[in-house]
C-alpha positions as a Markdown table, in Angstrom:
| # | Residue | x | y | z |
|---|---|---|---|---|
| 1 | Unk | -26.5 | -33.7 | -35.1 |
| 2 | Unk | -23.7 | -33.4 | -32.7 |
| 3 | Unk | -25.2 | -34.3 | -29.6 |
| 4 | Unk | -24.0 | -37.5 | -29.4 |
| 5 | Unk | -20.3 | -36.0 | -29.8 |
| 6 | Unk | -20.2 | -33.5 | -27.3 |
| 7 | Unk | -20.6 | -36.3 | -24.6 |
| 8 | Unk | -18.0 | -38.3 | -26.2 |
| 9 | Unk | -15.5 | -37.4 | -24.2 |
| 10 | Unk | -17.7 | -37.3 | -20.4 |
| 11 | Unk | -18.2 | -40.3 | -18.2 |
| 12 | Unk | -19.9 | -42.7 | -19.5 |
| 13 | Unk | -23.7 | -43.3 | -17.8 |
| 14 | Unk | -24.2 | -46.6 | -16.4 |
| 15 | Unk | -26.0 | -48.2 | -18.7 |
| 16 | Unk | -23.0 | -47.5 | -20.8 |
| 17 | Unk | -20.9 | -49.5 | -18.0 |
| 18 | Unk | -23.6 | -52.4 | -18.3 |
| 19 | Unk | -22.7 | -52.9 | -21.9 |
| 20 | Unk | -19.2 | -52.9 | -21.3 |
| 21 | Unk | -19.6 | -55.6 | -18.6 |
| 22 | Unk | -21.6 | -57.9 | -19.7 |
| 23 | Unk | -20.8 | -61.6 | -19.1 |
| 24 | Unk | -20.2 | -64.1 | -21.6 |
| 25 | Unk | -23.2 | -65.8 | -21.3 |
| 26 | Unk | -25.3 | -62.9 | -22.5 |
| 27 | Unk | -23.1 | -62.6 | -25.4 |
| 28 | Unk | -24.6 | -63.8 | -28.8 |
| 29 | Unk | -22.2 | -66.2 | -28.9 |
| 30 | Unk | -23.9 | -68.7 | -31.1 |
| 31 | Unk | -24.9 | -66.8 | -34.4 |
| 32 | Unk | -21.4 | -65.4 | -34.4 |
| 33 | Unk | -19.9 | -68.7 | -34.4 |
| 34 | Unk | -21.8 | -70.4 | -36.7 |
| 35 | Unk | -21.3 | -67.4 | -39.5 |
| 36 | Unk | -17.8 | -67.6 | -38.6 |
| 37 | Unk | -17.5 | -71.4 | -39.1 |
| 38 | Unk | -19.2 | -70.6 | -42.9 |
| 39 | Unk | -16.5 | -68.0 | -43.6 |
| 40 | Unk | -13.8 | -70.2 | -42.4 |
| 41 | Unk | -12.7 | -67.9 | -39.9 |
| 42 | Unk | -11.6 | -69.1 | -36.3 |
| 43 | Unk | -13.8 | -68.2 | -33.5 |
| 44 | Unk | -13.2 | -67.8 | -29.7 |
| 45 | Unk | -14.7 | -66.2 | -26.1 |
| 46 | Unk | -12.1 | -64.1 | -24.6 |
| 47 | Unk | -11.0 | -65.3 | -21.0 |
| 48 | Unk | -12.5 | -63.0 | -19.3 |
| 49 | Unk | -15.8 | -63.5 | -20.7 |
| 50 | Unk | -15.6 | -59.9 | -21.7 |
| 51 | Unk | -15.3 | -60.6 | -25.4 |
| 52 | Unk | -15.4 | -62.6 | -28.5 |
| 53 | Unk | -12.3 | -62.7 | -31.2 |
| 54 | Unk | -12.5 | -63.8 | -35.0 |
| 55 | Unk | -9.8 | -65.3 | -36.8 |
| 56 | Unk | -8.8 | -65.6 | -40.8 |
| 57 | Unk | -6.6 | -65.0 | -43.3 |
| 58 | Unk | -6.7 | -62.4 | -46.5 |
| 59 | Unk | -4.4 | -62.4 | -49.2 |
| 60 | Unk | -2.3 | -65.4 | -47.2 |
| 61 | Unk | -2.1 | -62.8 | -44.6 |
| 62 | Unk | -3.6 | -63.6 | -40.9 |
| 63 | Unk | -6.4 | -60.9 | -39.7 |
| 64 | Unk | -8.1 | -60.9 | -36.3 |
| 65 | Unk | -11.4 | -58.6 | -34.9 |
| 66 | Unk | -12.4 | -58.4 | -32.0 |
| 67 | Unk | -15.7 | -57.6 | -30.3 |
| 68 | Unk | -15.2 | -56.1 | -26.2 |
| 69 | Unk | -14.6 | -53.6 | -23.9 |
| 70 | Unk | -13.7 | -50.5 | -25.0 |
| 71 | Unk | -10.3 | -49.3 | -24.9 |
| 72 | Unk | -11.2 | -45.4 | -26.4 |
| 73 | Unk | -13.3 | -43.1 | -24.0 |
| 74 | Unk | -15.1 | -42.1 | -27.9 |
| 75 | Unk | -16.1 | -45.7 | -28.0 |
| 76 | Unk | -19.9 | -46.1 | -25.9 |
| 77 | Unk | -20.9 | -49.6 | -24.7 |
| 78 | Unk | -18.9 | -52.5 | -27.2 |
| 79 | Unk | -15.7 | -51.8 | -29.5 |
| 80 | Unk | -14.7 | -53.7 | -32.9 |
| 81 | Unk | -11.5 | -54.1 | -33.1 |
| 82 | Unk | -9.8 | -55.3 | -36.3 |
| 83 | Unk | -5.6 | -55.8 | -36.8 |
| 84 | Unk | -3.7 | -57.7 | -40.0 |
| 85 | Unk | -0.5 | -57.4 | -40.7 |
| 86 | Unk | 0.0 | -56.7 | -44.2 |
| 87 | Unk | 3.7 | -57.0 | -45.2 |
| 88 | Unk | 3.1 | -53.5 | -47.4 |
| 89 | Unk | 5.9 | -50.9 | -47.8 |
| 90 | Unk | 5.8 | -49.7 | -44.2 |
| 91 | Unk | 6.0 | -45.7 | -46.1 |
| 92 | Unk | 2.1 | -45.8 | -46.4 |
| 93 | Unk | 0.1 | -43.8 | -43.6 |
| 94 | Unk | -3.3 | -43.2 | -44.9 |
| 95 | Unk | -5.9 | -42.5 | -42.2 |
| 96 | Unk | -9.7 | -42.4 | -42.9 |
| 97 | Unk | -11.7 | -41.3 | -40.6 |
| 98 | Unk | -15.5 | -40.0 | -39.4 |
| 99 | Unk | -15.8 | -36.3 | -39.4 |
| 100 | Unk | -17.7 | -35.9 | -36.1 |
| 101 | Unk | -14.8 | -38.1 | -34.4 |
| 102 | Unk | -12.1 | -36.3 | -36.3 |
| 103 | Unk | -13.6 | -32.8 | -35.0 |
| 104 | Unk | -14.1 | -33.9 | -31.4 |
| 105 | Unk | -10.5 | -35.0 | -31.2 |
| 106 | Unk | -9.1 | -31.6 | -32.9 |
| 107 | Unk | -11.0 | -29.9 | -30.3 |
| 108 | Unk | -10.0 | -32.0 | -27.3 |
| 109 | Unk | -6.3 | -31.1 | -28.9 |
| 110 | Unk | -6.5 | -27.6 | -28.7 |
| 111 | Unk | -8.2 | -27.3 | -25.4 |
| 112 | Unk | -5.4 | -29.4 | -24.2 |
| 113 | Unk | -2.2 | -27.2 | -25.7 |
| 114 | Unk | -3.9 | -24.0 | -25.1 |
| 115 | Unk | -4.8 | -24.8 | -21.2 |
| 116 | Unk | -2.7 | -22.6 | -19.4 |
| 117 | Unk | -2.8 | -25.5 | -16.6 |
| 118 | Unk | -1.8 | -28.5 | -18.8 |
| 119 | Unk | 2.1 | -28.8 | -18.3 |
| 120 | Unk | 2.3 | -31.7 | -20.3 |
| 121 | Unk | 1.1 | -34.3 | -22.6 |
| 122 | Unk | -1.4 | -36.8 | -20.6 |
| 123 | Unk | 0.4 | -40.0 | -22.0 |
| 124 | Unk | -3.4 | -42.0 | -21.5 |
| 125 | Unk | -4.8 | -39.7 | -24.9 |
| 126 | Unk | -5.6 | -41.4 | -27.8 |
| 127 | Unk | -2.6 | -41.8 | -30.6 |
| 128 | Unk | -5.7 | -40.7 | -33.0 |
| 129 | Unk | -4.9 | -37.6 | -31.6 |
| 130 | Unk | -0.9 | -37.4 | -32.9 |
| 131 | Unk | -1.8 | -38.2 | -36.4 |
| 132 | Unk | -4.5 | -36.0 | -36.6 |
| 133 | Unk | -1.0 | -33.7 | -36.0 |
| 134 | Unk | 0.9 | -35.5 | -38.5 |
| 135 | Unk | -1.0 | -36.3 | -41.3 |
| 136 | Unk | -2.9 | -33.3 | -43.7 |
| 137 | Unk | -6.5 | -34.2 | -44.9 |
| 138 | Unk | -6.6 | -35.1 | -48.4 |
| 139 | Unk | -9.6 | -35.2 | -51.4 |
| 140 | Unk | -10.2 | -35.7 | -55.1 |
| 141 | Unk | -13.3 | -35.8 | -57.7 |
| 142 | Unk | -13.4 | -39.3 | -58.1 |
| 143 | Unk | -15.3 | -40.3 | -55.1 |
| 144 | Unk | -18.7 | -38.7 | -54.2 |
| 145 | Unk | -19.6 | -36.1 | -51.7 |
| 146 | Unk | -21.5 | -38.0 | -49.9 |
| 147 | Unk | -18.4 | -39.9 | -48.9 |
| 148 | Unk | -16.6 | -36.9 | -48.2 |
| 149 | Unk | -19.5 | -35.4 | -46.2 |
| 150 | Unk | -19.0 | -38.3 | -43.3 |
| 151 | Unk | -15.7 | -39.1 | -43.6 |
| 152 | Unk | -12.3 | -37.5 | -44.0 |
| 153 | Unk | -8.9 | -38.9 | -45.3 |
| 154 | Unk | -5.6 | -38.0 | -44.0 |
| 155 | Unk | -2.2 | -39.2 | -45.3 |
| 156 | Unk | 1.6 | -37.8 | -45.6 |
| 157 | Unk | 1.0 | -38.2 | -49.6 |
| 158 | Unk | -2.0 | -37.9 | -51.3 |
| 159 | Unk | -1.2 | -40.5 | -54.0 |
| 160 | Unk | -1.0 | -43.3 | -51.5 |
| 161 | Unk | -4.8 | -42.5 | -50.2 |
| 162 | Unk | -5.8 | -42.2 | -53.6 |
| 163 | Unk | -4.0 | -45.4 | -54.8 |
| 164 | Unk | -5.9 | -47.2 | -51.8 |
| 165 | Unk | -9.7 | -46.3 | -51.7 |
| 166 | Unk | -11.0 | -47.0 | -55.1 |
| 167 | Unk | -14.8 | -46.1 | -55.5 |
| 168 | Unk | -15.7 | -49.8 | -54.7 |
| 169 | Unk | -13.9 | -49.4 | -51.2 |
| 170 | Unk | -15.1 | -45.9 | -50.5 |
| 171 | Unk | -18.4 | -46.8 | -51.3 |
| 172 | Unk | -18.5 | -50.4 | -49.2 |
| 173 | Unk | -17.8 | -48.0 | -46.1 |
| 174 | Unk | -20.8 | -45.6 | -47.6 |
| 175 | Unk | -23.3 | -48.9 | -47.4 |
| 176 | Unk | -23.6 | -50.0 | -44.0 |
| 177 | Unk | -26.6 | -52.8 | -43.3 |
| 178 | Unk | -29.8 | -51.0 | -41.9 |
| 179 | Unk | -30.8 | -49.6 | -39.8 |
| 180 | Unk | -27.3 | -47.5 | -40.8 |
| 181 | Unk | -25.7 | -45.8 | -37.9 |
| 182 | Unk | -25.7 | -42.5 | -37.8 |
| 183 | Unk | -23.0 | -40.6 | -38.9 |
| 184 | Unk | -21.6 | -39.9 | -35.6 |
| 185 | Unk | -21.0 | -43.5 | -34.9 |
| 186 | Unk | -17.1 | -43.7 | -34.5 |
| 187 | Unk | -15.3 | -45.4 | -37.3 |
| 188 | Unk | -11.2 | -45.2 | -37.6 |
| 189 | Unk | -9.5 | -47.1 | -40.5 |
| 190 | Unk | -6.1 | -47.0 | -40.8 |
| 191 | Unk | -3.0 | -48.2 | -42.4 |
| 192 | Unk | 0.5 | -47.4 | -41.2 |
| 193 | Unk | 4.0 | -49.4 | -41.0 |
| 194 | Unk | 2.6 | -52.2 | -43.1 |
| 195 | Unk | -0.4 | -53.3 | -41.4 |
| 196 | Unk | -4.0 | -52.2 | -41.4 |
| 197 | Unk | -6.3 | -51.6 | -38.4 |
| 198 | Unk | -9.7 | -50.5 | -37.8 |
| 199 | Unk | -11.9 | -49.5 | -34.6 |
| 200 | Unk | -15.2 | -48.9 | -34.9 |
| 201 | Unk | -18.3 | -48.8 | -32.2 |
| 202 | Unk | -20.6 | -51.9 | -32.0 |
| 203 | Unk | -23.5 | -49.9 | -32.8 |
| 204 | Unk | -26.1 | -51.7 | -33.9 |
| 205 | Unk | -24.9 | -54.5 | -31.5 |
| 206 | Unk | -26.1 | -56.7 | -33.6 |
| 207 | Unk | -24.2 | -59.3 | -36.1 |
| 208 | Unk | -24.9 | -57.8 | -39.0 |
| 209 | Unk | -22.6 | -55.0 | -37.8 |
| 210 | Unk | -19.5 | -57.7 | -37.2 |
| 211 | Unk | -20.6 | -59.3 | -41.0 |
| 212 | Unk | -19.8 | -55.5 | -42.2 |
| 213 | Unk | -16.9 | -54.3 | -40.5 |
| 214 | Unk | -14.8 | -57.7 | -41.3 |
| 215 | Unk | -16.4 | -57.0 | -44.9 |
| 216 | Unk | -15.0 | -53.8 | -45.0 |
| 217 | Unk | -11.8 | -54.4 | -43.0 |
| 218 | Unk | -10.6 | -57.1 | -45.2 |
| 219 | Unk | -11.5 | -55.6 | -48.5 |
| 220 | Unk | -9.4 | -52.8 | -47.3 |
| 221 | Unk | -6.6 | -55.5 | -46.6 |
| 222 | Unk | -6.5 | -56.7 | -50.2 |
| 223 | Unk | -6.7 | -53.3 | -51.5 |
| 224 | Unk | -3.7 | -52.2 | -49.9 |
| 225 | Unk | -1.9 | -55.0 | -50.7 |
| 226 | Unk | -3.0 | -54.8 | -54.3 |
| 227 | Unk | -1.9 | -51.1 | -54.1 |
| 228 | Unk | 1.5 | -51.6 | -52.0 |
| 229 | Unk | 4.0 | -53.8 | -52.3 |
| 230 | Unk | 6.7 | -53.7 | -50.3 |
| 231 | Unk | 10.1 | -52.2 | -51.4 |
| 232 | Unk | 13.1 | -54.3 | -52.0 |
């Protein structure tokens, strides 16, 4: 099952590299746009031809994803990238996270503090990796195991993870379009100082995937904004 993790953190083949760089021609560029343009969301090509970006709003709040090169060495051929600024109280941190990811990253951290060799902190790791430190992995009964068996939830207070991912959420993240991805597929969603963000692998590169993780990224925006007001 863990195959795929182990060479997370290795050099990526070149075929991996081909993804990565692929011009904007060979991009899917036209069923993207025309789903956007029925969802209302802005669409563009990134200058470099490296990418493709996707604009809207949720809750009156402006959200963007973007589709390119990966900026995570955990992340193999195409990244989705989502960011919204929420307004919430900036006290939430609630992390969720895939188990696979969240164990390759603990491990990287204490090979890297326990290397007699490693005088300091390589300032190119992943900030994954400091709140994996900061934050303690939470649970409850009210969402299934099979949610808990692929993904784990950290936060600084258990009420604020609980408060965000209702069953409806939980289990919109459980019901990927098929073929699923397995459940070592990366998959980071996060909120922290009053915005919400989300990284995921384009795996299957296909648009269904984009149709899911702007599904899942915006319902997530309205439920922390439903659950969060800010202070004041």
């Amino acid at each position: 099952m863990f195959d795929r993790i182990r060479k997370t953190f290795s050099k990526p083949d070149k075929s991996d590299k081909a993804v990565s760089e692929l011009p904007a021609s060979m991009f899917p560029t036209g069923p993207v746009s025309e789903w956007a343009a029925t969802q209302g969301f802005g669409f563009s090509v990134e200058r470099d031809g490296q990418g493709m970006s996707l604009e809207g709003q949720v809750g009156g709040k402006p959200w963007r994803l973007q589709l390119g090169r990966p900026s995570r060495d955990y992340i193999f051929g195409q990244e989705v990238r989502a960011r919204a600024e929420l307004g919430i109280d900036e006290s939430v941190a609630v992390l969720v996270i895939n188990r696979p990811l969240k164990e390759a990253l603990e491990k990287r951290a204490f090979q890297l503090y326990t290397d007699p060799l490693q005088t300091s902190v390589d300032r190119s790791l992943p900030e994954e990796m400091r709140w994996l430190s900061m934050f303690e992995e939470v649970g409850w009964d009210s969402l299934p195991m099979a949610f808990w068996s692929r993904l784990a939830v950290l936060s600084d207070r258990r009420d604020s993870a609980v408060a965000w991912l209702a069953p409806a959420l939980a289990e919109l993240m459980m019901s990927p379009p098929q073929p699923a991805p397995s459940a070592e597929v990366p998959f980071l969603l996060l909120l922290l100082n009053g915005k919400a963000y989300l990284r995921t692998e384009y795996t299957p590169a296909d648009l269904v995937t984009l149709q899911h993780a702007s599904q899942v990224f915006t319902s997530a925006c309205e439920a922390a904004m439903d659950a969060f007001r800010p202070r004041g």
